[in-house]
N, C-alpha and C positions, 0 to 999 in steps of 0.2 A: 535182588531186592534187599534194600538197608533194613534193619531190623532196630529203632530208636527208642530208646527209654530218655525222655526226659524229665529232671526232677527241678521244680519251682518254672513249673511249667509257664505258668502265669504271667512273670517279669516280662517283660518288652523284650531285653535281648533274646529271650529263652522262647518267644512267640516269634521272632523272627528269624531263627533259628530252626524252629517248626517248620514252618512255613517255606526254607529253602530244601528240607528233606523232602518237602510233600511234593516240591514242583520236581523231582525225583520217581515219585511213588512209591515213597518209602511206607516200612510200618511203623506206627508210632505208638508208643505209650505214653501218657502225658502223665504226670504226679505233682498234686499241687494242695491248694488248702481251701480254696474257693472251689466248691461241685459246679457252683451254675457259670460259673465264670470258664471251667475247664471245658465245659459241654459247648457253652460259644465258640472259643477256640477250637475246638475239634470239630465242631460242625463248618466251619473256615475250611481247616484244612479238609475237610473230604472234597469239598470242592475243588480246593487248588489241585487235586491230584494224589493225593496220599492214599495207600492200596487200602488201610486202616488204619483208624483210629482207638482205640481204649483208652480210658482214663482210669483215677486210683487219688482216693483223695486223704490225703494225709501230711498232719504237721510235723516239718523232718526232726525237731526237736524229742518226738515221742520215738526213739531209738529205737524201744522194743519191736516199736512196729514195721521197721524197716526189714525185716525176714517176710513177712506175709503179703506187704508191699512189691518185692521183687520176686516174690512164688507167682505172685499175679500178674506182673510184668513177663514172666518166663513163659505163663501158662498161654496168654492172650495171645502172644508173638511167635510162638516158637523157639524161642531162643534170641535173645538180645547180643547185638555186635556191636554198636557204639551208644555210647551211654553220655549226654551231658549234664552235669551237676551244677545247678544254677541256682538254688535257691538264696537268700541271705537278706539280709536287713541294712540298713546305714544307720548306726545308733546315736541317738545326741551323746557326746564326748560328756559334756558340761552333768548330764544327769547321770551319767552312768560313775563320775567320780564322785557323786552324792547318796548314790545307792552300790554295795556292795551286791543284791540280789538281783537289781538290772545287769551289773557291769558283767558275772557270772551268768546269764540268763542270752544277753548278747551274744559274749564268749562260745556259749553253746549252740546257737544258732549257725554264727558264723564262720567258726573254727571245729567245733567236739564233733556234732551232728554229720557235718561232711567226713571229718575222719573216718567215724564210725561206718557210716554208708560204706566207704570206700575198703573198707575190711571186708564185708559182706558183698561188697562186689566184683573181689579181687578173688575170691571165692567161687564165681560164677561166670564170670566171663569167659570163653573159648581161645585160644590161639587165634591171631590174627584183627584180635576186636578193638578198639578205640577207648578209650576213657576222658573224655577231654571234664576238666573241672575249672569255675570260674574262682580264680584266687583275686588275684589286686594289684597294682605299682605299688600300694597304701604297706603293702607285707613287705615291701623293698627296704623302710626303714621306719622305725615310729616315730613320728610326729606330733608334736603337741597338739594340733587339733584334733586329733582321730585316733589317738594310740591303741584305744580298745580295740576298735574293727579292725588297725593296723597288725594288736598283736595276732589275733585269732587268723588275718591270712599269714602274717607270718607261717604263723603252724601248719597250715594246711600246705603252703608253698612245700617248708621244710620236709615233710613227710609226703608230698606226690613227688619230690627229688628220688625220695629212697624208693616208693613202689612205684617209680617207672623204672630203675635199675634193678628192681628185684623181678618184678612183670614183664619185662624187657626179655629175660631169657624164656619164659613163656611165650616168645610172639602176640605179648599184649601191647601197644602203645598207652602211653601214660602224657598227658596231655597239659599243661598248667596254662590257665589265661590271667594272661593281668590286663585289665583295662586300667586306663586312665579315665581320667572324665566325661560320661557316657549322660545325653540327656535322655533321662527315662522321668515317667511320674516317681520315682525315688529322691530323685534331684532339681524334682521341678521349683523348688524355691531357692535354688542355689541363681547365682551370676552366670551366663554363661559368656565364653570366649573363641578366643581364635583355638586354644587345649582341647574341646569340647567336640565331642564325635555322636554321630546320631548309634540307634540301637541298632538298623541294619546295617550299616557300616561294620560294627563290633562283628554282628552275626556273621557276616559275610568272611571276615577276619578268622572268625572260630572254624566254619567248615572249610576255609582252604587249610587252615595251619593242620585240622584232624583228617582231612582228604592227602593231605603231604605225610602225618605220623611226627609230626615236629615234638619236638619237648615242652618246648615252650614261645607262647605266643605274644609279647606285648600290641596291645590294640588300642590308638594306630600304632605303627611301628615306631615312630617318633618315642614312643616314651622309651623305648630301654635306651636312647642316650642320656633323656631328663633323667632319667634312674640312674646311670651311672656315675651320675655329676652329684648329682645326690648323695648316693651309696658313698663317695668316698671324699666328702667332705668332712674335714679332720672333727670330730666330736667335741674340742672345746671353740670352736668355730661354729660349729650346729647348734651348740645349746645357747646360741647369742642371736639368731636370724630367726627369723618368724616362717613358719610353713606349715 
């Protein structure tokens, strides 16, 4: 039996994600920031089959509490084997270059907060366990419309490079996801296209890539070619096209 901590329980992906452990009967922990909203979700999944359920509610921003968070996760479960980290925000670009304490405050949600976690759970995880985290294509390169969120996966990308090479000789896998454009209520006012992937889709993406131990997942798979067309379009070239 899978033993799951999920954090930013809440997200679409991160519920359909759930929801493929449980038709499993896995044990889950769910960690989010909405209580009544976690217990709906959990009360889902006992249905679809999951052995157990607990929840833990907390905003991953508040750091400190990330220890008593995962004592709790440890204690409910017995021991947690795969871990997916999912929470984050999609911040208006436009306002966060108008405020320094938004654009630092994003930063920390979407890039500090996951690091940090992932200290603390590089710390606790067993031989053989999983860490799969949701990074971005957005960390592939910055972008004038998105740079903020762009740089914070950046960061998070750059440093699950180093601790799944360092976890790696632990018999930990280290997991990175980049989605592309995923319709959730996050992006419900966005355009949507032919680029555009539902949330179980991504899900479904996530537990094969962390059922296989892969490094790294782009979801669909289509975008690490858009990324590497991207990635290596010469710099005074990029700073002339619009993306």
């Amino acid at each position: 039996m899978q033993k799951v901590l999920i954090i930013g329980a809440t997200s679409a992906i991160a519920e359909s994600v759930a929801r493929l452990y449980a038709a499993r009967g896995s044990a889950l922990f769910l960690v989010g920031r909405n209580a009544a909203r976690l217990e709906t979700i959990a009360a889902d999944l006992r249905v679809r089959g999951a052995q157990r359920v607990d929840t833990g509610v907390l905003d991953m921003n508040d750091v400190a509490g990330h220890a008593a968070m995962l004592d709790a996760a440890w204690a409910a479960t017995g021991g947690i084997d795969s871990v997916l980290v999912a929470h984050g925000t999609l911040p208006d670009q436009g306002a966060c270059e108008q405020s320094v304490d938004l654009a630092m405050r994003e930063f920390v949600t979407n890039g500090t907060s996951t690091i940090a976690l992932c200290v603390a759970l590089a710390q606790r995880l067993p031989s053989g366990a999983n860490l799969a985290v949701i990074s971005s294509v957005a960390g592939d390169r910055g972008r004038a419309s998105n740079y903020l969120y762009g740089s914070a996966k950046a960061a998070v990308t750059a440093f699950l490079s180093g601790l799944g090479q360092k976890l790696g000789k632990r018999g930990i896998n280290v997991l990175t996801i980049k989605p592309g454009f995923v319709d959730t209520p996050m992006t419900r006012d966005f355009k949507k296209g032919a680029l555009w992937a539902s949330a179980d889709k991504v899900a479904q993406g996530i537990v094969r890539a962390s059922d296989r131990r892969r490094a790294v997942a782009y979801l669909p798979g289509f975008w690490w070619a858009i990324m590497m067309v991207i990635k290596n379009i010469p710099e005074f070239v990029f700073r002339r096209i619009k993306l």
